[in-house]
N, C-alpha and C positions, 0 to 999 in steps of 0.2 A: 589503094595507095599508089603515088604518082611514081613514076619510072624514076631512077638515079640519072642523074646526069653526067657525062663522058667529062673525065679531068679536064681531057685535051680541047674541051670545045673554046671556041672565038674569047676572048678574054673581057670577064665582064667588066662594066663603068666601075666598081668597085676596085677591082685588080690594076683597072689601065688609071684611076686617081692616085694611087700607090707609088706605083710604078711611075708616076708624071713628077709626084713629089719627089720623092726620092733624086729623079734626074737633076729637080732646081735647088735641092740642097747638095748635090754634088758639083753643082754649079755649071749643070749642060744646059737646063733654060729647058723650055719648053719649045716644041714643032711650032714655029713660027715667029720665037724673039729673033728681035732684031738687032741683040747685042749680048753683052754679056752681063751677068747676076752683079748686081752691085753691091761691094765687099765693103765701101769703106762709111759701116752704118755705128751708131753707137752700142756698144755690150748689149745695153736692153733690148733694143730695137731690133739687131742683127739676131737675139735669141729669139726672140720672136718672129721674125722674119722664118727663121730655120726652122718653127717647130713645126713635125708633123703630126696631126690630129688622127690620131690610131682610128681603122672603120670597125673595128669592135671594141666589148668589155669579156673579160672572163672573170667573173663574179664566186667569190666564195660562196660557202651553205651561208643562207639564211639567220640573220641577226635574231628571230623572233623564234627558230630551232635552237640555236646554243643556249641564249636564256632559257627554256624550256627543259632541255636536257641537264644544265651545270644547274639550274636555280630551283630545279619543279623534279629532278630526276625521270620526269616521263619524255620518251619520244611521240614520233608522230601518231601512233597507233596503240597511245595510253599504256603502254607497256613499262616499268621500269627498268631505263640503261643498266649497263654493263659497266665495270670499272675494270682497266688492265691498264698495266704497264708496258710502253713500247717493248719490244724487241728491235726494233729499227727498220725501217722502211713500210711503216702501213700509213697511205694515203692519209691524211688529214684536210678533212675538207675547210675547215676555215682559215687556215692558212697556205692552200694549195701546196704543199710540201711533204717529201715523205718524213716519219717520226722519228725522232734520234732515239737511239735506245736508252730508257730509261724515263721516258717523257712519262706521264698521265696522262692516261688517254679514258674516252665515252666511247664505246660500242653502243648506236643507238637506229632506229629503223625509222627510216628517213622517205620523206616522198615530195620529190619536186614539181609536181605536180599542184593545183588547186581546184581543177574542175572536177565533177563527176565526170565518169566515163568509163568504157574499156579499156583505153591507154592509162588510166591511172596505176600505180603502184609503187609500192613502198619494195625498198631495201635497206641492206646494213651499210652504216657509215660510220669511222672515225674520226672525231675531232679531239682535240686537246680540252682537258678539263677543267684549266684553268685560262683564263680570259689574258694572259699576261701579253701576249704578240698581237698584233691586231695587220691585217692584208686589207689593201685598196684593192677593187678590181684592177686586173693586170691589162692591158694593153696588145701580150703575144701571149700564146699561149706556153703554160709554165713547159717546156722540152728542155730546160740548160741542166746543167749540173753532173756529177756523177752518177747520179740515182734520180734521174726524171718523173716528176712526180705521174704525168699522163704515160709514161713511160715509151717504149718503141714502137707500138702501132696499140689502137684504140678504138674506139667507135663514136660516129658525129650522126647525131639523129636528130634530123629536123622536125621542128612543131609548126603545127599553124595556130593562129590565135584562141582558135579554139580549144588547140594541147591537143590535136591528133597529128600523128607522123604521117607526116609531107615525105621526107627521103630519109634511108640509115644506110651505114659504109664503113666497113673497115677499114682504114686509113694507115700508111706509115706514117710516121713520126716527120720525114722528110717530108710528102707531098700533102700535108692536113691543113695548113693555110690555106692555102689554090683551091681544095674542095669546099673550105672554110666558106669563104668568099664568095665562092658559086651558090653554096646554099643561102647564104646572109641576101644574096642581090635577087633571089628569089621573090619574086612580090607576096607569095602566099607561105614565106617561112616568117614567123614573128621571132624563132629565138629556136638553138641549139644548146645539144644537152650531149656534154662528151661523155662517155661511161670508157669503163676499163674492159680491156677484150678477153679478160679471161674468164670474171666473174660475173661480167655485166653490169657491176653496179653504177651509183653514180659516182662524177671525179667532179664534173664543175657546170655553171650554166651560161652560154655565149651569147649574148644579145648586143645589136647595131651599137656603134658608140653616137 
């Protein structure tokens, strides 16, 4: 398994595109214009002008697991789910958010994985039981709120294409982009899988935008 790599190292082309956008939507221009950002564009134009194209996705569970569990009552490993009612605050993986209390919820055993191998395996997940809220892949990763759903520090475990771990790291909540990004610009990571640091299971899966 390949060594981690130090937060602090040289900043990658992923971090310094970021960081260059950012500077020309604040309207500092980029290391070698020759003037200043041009403000007087039309609504359309000017929003487009300003968007910045996020350098990942943070992807709910799997469309073809919730039908599965809400439609067939089996998880990944032929087992028939669980049914409970939140209490409030358990992880719900199809909407990256924690449960309000009182929700319906599936306790079901989940594996994000598709290859054979030693790194495969299955764990417990909650999602809502009814299909009513539907989440886009998010853009940053879910940290806002009172009750964060990846919560204050976490674990970011790289794959390679093949689904064997590249790099894993405890992460705070503050510095988990900046290692984010280090792993993403990797040439031999294909995708990132955050888990929760207590239990280990899974929380979401991170792949290039």
């Amino acid at each position: 398994m390949a060594d981690s790599l130090p937060v602090n190292q040289a900043p990658c082309p992923l971090r310094r595109l970021a960081c260059e956008r950012k500077n020309r939507v604040a309207g500092h221009g980029r290391a070698g214009d020759t003037g200043p950002m041009n403000t007087n564009l039309s609504p359309g134009a000017s929003a487009q002008a300003l968007a910045v194209r996020p350098a990942y996705r943070v992807r709910p569970i799997s469309a073809d697991f919730l039908r599965r569990v809400r439609e067939q009552g089996l998880d990944d490993l032929g087992q028939p789910v669980e049914h409970h009612i939140a209490q409030g605050g358990e992880p719900c993986r199809d909407v990256l958010r924690r449960a309000h209390p009182g929700e319906a919820l599936i306790l079901a055993s989940h594996c994000p994985l598709a290859l054979p191998g030693p790194y495969r395996e299955f764990g417990p997940v909650f999602v809502r039981a009814t299909a009513g809220e539907s989440t886009l892949p998010l853009s940053a990763l879910p940290l806002q709120g009172p009750q964060p759903y990846l919560g204050t520090r976490f674990v970011l475990r790289a794959y390679s294409a093949q689904e064997r771990i590249v790099d894993g790291q405890v992460v705070e909540a503050q510095e988990a982009e900046a290692l984010l990004l280090q792993q993403l610009d990797r040439a031999e990571v294909a995708f990132v899988l955050a888990r929760f640091a207590g239990y280990g299971c899974f929380a979401a899966r991170i792949e290039r935008a």
